[in-house]
Backbone as a printed PyTorch tensor [residue, N CA C, xyz], in Angstrom:
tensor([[[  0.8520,  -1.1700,   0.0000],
         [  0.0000,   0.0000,   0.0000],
         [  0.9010,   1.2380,   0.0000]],

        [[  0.9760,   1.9360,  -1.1350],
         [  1.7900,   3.4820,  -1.6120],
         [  0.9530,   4.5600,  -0.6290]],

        [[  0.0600,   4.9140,  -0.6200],
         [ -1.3050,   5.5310,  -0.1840],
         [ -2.5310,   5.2100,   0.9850]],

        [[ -2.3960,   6.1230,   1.8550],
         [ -3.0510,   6.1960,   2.6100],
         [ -4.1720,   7.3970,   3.0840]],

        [[ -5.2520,   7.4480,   3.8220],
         [ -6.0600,   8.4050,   3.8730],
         [ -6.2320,   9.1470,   5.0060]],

        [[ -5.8110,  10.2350,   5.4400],
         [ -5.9960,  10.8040,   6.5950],
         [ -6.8160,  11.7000,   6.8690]],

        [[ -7.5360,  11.7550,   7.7380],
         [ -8.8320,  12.8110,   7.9580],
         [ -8.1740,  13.6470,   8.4530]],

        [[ -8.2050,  15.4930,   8.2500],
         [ -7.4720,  16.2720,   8.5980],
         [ -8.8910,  17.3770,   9.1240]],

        [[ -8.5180,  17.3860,  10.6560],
         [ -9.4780,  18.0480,  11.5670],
         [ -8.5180,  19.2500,  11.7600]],

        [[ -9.3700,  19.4640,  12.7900],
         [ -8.8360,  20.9080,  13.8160],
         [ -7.7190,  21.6150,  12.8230]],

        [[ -6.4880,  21.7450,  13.7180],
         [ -5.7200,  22.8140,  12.6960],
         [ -5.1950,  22.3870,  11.0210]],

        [[ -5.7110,  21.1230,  11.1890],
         [ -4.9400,  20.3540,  10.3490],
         [ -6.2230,  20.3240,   8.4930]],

        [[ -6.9470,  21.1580,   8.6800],
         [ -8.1650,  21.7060,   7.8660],
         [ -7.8350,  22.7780,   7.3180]],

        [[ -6.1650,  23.7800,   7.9430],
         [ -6.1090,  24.7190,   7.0800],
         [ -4.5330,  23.7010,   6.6590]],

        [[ -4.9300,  24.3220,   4.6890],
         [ -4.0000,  23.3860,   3.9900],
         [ -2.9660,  24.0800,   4.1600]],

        [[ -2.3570,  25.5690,   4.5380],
         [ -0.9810,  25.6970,   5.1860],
         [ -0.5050,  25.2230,   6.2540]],

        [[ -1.1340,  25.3050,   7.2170],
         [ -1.0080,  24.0920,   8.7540],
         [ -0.6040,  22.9100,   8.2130]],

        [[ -1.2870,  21.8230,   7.1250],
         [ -1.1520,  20.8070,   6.6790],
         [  0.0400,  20.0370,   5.8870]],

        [[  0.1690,  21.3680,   5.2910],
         [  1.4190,  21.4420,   4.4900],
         [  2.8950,  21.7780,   4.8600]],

        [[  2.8050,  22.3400,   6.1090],
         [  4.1760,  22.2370,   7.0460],
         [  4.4030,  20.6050,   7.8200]],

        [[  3.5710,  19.7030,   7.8520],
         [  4.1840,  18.7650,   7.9700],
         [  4.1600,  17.9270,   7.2510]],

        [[  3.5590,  18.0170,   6.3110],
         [  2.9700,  16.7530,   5.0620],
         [  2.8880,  17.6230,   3.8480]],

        [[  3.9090,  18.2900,   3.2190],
         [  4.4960,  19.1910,   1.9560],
         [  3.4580,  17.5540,   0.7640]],

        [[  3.9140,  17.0450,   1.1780],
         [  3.3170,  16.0780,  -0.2770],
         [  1.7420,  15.6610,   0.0210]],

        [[  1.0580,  16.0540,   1.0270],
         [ -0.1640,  15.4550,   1.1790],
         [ -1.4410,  16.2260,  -0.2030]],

        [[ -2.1350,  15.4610,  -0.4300],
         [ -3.0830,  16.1410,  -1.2150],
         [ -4.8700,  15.6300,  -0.8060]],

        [[ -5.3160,  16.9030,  -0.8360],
         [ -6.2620,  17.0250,  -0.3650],
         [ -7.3940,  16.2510,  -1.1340]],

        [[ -8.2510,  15.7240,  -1.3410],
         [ -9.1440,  14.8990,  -1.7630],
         [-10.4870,  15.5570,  -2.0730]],

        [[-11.1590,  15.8050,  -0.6020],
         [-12.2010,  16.1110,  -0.7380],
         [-12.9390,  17.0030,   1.0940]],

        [[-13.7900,  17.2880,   1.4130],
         [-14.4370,  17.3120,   2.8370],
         [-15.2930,  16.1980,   2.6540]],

        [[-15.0580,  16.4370,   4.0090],
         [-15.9990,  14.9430,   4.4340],
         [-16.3000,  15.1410,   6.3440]],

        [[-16.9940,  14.1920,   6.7590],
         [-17.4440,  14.2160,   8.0220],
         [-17.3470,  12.5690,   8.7320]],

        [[-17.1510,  12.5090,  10.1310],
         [-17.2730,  11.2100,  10.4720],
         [-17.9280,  11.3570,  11.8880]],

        [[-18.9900,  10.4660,  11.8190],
         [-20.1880,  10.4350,  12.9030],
         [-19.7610,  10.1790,  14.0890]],

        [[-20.4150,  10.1450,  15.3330],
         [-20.1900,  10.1030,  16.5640],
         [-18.9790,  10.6340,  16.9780]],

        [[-18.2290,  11.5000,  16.4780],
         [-17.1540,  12.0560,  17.0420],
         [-17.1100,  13.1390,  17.1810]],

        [[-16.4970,  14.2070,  18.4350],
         [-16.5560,  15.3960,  18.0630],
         [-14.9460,  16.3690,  18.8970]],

        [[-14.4530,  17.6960,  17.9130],
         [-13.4550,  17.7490,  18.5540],
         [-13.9790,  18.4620,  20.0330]],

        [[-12.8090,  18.5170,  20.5120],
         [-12.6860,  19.1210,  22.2110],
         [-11.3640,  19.7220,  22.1410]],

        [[-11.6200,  20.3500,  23.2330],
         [-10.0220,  21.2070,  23.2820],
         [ -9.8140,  20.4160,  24.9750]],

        [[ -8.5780,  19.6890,  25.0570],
         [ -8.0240,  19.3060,  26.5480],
         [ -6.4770,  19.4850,  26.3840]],

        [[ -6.0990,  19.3400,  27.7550],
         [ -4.6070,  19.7310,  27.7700],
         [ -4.1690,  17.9620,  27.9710]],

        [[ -2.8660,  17.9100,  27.4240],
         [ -2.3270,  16.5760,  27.2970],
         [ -1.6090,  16.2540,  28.3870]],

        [[ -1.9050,  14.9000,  28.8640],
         [ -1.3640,  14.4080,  29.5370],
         [ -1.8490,  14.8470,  31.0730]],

        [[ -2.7180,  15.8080,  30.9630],
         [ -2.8450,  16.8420,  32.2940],
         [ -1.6340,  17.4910,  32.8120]],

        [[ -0.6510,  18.1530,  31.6060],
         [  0.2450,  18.4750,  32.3130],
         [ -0.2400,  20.5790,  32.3420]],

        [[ -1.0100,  20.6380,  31.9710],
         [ -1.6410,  22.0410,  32.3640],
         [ -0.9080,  23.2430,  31.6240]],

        [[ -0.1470,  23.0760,  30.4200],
         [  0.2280,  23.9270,  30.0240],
         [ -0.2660,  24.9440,  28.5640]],

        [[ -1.0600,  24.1900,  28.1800],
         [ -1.5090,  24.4750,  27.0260],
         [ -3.0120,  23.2780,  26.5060]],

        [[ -3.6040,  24.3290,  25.7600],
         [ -4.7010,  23.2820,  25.4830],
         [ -4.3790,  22.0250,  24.0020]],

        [[ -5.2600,  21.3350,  23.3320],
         [ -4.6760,  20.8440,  22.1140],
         [ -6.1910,  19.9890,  21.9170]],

        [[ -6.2300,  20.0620,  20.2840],
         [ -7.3590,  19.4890,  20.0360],
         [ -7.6660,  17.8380,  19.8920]],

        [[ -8.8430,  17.2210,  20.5370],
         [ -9.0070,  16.1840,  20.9510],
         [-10.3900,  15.7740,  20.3010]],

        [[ -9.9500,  14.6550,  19.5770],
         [-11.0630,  13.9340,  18.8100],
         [-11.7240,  13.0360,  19.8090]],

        [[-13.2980,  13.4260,  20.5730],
         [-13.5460,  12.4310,  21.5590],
         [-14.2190,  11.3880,  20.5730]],

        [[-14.3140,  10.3180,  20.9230],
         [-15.2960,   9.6060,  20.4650],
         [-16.2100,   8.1770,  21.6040]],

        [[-15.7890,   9.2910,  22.9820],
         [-16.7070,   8.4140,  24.2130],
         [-18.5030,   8.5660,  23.7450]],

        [[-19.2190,   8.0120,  24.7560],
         [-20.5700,   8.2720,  24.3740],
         [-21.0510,   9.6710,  24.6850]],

        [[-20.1490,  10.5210,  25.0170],
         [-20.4380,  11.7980,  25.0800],
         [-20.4930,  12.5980,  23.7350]],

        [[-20.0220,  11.6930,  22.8660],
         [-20.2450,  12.2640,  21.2120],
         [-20.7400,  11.5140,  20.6180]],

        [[-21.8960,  10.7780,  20.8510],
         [-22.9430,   9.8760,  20.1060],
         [-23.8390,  11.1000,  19.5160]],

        [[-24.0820,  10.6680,  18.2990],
         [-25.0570,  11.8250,  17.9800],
         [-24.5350,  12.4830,  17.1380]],

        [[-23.2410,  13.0280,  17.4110],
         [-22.5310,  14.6190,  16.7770],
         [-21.9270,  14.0560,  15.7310]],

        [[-21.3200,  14.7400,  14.7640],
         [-20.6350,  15.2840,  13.4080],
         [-19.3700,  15.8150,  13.6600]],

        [[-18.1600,  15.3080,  13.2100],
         [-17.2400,  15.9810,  13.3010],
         [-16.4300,  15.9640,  11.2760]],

        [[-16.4040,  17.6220,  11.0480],
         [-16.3320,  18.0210,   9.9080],
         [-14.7980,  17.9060,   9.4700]],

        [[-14.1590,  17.3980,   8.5090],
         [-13.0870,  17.5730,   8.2470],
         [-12.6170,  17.5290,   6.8580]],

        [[-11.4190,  17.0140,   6.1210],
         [-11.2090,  16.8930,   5.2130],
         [-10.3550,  15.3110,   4.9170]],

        [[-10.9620,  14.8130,   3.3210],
         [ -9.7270,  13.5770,   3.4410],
         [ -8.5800,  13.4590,   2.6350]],

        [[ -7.5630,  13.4260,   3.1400],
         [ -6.3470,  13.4000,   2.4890],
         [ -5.4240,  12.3950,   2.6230]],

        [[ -4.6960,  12.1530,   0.7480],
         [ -4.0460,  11.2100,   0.5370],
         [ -2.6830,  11.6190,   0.7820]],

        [[ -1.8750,  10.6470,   1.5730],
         [ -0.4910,  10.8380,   1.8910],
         [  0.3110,   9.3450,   2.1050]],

        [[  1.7500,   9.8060,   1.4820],
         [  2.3610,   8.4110,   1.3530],
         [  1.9380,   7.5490,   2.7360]],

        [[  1.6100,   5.9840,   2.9860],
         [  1.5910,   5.2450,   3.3940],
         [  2.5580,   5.3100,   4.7860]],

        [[  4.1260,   5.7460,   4.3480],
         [  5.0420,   5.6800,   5.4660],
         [  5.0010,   6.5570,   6.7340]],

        [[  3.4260,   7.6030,   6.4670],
         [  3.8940,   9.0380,   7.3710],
         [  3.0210,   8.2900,   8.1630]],

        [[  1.8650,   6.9800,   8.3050],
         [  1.7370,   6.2050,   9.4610],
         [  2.1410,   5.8930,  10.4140]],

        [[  3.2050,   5.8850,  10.0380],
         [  4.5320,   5.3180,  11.3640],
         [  4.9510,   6.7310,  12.0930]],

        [[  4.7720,   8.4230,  11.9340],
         [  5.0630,   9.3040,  12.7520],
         [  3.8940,   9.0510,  13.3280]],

        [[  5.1530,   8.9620,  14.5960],
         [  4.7970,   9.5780,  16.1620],
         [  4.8990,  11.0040,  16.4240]],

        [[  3.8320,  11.3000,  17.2230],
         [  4.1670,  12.7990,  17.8130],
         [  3.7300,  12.9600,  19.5280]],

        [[  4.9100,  13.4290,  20.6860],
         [  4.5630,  13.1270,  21.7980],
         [  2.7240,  13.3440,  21.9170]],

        [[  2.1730,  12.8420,  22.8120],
         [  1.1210,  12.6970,  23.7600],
         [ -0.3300,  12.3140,  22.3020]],

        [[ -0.0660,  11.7610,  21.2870],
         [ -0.8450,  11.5010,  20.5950],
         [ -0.7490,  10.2450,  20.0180]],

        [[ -1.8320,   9.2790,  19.4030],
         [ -2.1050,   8.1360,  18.9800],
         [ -2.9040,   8.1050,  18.4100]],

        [[ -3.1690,   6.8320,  16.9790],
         [ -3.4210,   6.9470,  15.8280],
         [ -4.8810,   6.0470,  16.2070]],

        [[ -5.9220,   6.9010,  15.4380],
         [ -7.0900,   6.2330,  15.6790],
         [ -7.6870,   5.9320,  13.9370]],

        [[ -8.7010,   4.6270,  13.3780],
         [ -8.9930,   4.4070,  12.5180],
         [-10.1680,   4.6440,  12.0310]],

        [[-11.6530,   5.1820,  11.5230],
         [-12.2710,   5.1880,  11.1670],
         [-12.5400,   4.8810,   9.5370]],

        [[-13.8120,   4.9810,   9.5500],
         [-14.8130,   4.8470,   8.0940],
         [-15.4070,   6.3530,   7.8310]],

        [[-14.8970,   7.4550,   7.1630],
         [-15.0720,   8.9990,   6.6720],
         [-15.6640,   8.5460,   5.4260]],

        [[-16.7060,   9.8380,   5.6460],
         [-17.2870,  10.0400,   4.5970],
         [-17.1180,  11.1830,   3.4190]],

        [[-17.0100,  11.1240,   2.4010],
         [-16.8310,  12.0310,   1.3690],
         [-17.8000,  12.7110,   0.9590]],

        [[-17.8470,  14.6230,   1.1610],
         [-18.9600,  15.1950,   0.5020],
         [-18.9260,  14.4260,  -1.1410]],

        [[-17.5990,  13.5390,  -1.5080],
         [-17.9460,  13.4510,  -3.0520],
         [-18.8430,  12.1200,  -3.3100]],

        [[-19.3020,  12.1530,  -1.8750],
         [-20.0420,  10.5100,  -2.0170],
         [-19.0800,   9.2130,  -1.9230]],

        [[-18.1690,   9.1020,  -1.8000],
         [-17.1890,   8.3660,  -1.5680],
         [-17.2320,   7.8590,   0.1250]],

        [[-16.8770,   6.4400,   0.1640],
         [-16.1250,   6.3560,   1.8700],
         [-14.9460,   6.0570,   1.5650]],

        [[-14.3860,   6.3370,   2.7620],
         [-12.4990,   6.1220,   2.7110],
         [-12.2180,   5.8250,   4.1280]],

        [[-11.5460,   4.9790,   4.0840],
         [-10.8110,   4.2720,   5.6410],
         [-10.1470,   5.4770,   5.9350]],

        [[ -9.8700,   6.0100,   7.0440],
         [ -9.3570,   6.8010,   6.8910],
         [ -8.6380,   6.7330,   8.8890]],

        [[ -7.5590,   7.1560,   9.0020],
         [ -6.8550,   7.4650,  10.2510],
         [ -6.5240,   8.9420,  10.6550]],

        [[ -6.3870,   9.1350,  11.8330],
         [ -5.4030,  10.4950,  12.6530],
         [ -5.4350,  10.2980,  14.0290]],

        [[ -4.7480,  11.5870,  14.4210],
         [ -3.9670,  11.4980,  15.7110],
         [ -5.5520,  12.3310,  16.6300]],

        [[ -5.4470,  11.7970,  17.4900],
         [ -5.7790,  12.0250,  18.6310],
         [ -5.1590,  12.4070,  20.2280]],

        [[ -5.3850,  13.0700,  21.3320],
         [ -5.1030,  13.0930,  22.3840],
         [ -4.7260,  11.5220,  23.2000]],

        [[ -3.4230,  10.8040,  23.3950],
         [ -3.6120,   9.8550,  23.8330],
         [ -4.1110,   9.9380,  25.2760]],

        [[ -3.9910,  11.0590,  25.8250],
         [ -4.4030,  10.8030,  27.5390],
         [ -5.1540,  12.1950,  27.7090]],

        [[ -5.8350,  12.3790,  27.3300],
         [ -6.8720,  13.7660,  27.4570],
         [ -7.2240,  13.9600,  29.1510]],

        [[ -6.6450,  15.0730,  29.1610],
         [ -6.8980,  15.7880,  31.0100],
         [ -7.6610,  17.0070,  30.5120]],

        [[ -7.6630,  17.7980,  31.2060],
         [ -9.0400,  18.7760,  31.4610],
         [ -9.1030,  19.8590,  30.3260]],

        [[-10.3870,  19.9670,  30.3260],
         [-11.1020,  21.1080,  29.5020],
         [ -9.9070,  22.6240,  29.2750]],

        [[ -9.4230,  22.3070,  27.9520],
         [ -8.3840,  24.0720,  28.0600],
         [ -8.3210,  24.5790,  26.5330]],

        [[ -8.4060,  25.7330,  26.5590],
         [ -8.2540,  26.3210,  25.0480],
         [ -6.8070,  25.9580,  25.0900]],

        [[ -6.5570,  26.3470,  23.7920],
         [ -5.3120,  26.0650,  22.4690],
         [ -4.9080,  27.4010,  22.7360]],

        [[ -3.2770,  27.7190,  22.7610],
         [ -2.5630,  28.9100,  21.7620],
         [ -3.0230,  29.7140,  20.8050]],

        [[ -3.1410,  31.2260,  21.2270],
         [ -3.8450,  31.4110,  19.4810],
         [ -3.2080,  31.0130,  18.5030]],

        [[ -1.8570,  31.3730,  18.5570],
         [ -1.3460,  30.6090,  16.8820],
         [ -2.3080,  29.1340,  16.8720]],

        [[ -2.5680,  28.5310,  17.6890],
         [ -3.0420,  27.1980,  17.3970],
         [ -4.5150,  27.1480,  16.1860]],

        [[ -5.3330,  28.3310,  17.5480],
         [ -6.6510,  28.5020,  17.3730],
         [ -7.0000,  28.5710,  16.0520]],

        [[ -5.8010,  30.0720,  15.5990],
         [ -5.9440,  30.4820,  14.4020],
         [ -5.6810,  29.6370,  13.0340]],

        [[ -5.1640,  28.4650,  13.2660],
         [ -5.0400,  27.3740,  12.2310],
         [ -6.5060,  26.9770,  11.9740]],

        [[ -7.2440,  26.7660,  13.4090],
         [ -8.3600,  26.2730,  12.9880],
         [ -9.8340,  27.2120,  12.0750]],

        [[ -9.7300,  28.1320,  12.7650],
         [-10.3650,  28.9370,  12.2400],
         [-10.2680,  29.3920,  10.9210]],

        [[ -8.9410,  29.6420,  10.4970],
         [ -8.6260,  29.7270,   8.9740],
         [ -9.1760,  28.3610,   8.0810]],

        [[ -8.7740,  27.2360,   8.7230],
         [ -9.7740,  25.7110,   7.9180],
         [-10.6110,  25.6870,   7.7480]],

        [[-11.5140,  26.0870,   8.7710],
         [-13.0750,  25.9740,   9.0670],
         [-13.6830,  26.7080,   7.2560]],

        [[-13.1190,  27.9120,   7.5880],
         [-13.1930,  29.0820,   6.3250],
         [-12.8390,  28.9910,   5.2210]],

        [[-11.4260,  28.6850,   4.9080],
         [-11.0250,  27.5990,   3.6320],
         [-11.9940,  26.7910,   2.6990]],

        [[-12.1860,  25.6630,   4.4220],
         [-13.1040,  24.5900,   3.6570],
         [-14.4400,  24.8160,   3.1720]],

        [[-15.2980,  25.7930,   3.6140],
         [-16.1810,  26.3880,   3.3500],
         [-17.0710,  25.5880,   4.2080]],

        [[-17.2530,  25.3010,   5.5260],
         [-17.7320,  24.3540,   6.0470],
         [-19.1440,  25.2730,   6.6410]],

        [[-20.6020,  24.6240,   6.8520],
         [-21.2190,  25.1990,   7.3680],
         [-21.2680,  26.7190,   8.3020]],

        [[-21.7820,  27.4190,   8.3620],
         [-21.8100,  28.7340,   9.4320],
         [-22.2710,  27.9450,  10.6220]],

        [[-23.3410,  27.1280,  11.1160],
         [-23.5560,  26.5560,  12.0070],
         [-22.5950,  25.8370,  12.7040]],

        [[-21.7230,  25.1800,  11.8280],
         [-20.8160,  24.1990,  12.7320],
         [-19.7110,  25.0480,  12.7810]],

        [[-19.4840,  25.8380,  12.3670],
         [-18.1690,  27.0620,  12.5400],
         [-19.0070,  27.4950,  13.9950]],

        [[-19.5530,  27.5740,  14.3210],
         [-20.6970,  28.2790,  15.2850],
         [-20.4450,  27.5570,  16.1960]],

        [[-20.2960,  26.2190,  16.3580],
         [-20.5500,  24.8890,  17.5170],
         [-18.8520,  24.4960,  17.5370]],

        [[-17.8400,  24.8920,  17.0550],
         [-16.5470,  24.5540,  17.2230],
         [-16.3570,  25.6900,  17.9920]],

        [[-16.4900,  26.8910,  17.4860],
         [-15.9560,  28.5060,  18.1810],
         [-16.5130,  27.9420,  19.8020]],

        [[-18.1210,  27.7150,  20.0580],
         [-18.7760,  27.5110,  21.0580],
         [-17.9770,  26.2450,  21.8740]],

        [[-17.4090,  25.6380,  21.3370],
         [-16.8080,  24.5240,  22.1270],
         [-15.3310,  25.3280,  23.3140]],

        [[-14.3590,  25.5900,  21.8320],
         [-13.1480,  26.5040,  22.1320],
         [-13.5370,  27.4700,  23.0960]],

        [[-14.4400,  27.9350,  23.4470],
         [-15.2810,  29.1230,  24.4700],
         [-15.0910,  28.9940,  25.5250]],

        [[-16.1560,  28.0720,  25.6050],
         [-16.1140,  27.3280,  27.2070],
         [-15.0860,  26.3530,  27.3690]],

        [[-13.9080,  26.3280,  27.1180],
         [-12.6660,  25.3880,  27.2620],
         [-12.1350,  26.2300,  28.2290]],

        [[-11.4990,  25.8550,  29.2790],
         [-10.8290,  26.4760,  30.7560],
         [ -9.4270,  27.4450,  30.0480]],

        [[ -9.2710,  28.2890,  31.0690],
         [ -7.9780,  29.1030,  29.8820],
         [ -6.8340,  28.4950,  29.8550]],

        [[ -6.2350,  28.8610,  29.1320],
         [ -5.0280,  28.4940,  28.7200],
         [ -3.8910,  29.0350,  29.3540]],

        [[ -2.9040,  29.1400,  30.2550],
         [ -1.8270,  29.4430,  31.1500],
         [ -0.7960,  30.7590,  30.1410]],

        [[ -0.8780,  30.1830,  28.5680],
         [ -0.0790,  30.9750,  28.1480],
         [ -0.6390,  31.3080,  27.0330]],

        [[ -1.7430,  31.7330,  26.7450],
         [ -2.7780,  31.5560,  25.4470],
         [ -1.8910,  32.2790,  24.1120]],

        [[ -0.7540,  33.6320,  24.5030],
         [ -0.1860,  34.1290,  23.8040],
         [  0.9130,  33.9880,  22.9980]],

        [[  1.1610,  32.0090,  23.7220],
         [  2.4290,  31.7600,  23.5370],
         [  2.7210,  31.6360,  22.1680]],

        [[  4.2000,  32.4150,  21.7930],
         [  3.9380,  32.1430,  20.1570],
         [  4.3800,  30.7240,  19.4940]],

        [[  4.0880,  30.5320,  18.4060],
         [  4.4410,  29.7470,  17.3100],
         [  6.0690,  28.9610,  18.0120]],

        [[  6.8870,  27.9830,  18.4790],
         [  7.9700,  27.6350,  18.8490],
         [  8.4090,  27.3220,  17.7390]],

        [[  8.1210,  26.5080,  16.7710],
         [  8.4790,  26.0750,  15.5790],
         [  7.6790,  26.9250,  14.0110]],

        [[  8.1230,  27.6810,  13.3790],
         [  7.0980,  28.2660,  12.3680],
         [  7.3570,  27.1170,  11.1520]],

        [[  9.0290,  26.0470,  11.0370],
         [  9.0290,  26.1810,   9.9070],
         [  8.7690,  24.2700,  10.2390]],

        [[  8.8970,  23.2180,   9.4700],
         [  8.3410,  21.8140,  10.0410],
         [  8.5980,  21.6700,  11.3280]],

        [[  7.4440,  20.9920,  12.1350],
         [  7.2690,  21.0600,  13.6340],
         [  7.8300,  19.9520,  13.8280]],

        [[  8.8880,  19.7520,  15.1230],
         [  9.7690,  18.5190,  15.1230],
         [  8.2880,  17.2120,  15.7720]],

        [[  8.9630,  16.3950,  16.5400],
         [  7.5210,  15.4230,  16.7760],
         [  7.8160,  15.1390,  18.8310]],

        [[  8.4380,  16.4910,  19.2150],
         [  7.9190,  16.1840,  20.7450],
         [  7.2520,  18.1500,  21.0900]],

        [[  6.1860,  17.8080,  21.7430],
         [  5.6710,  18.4750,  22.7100],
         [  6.1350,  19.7680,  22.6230]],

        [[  7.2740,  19.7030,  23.0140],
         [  8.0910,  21.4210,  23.0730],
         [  8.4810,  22.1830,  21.5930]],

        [[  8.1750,  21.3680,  20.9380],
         [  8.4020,  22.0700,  19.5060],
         [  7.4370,  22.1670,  18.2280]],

        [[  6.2490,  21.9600,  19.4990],
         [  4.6590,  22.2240,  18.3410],
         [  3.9930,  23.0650,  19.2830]]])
């Protein structure tokens, strides 16, 4: 298998965000995958920053989580990045298409916290990009809201140019 499919959420929806770590990824299509929805928690509970978290407990039965699917060599499976782990689903394609599709998640999700703005602002630029509903742009902002603050919300960008794969340099 040359090719693989990755659902690209949260910051990873704006294709410059996307393209600083995956220069060869290509975008496919939007698409959505059921019962999941993002959250903003801080990793590991180590309280320093928030980061976006794909739940998919029964606390997101019901919900929609909007993203995009993208094809990327097979081998970028195997990156690791501290406090995250690779989850598998069945995404759906606005082109009518399904696609197996994987991404990273929060491996140990601790408490409710907004993101960095540089973070935020990745997402928000995707949301807009992708041209994704006004309503669900509406119910992500509303999520990020009520997320507990963030210790250093101002902190800037550590890495602008490829983000290495621990913690302190994303």
């Amino acid at each position: 298998m040359s090719k693989v499919y990755y659902f690209g959420w949260c910051t990873w929806m704006n294709p410059d965000e996307l393209h600083r770590y995956w220069p060869e990824a290509k975008i496919i299509t939007t698409g959505y995958v059921d019962n999941f929805a993002m959250e903003w928690r801080d990793a590991s509970k180590r309280g320093d920053r928030g980061w976006c978290h794909l739940d998919n407990t029964s606390n997101s039965w019901g919900k929609r989580c909007l993203g995009i699917i993208v094809e990327i060599p097979a081998e970028l499976y195997d990156e690791d990045f501290d406090d995250f782990v690779r989850m598998s689903f069945t995404a759906h394609g606005d082109d009518g298409n399904i696609y197996n599709c994987w991404t990273y998640t929060l491996s140990d999700p601790g408490n409710s916290m907004k993101a960095p703005y540089f973070y935020w602002d990745n997402v928000v630029t995707g949301l807009n990009i992708q041209g994704f509903p006004f309503e669900y742009i509406k119910q992500v902002m509303g999520v990020y809201n009520v997320a507990g603050d963030c210790p250093r919300v101002d902190r800037p960008n550590p890495n602008p140019g490829r983000p290495g794969k621990s913690a302190a340099e994303r």
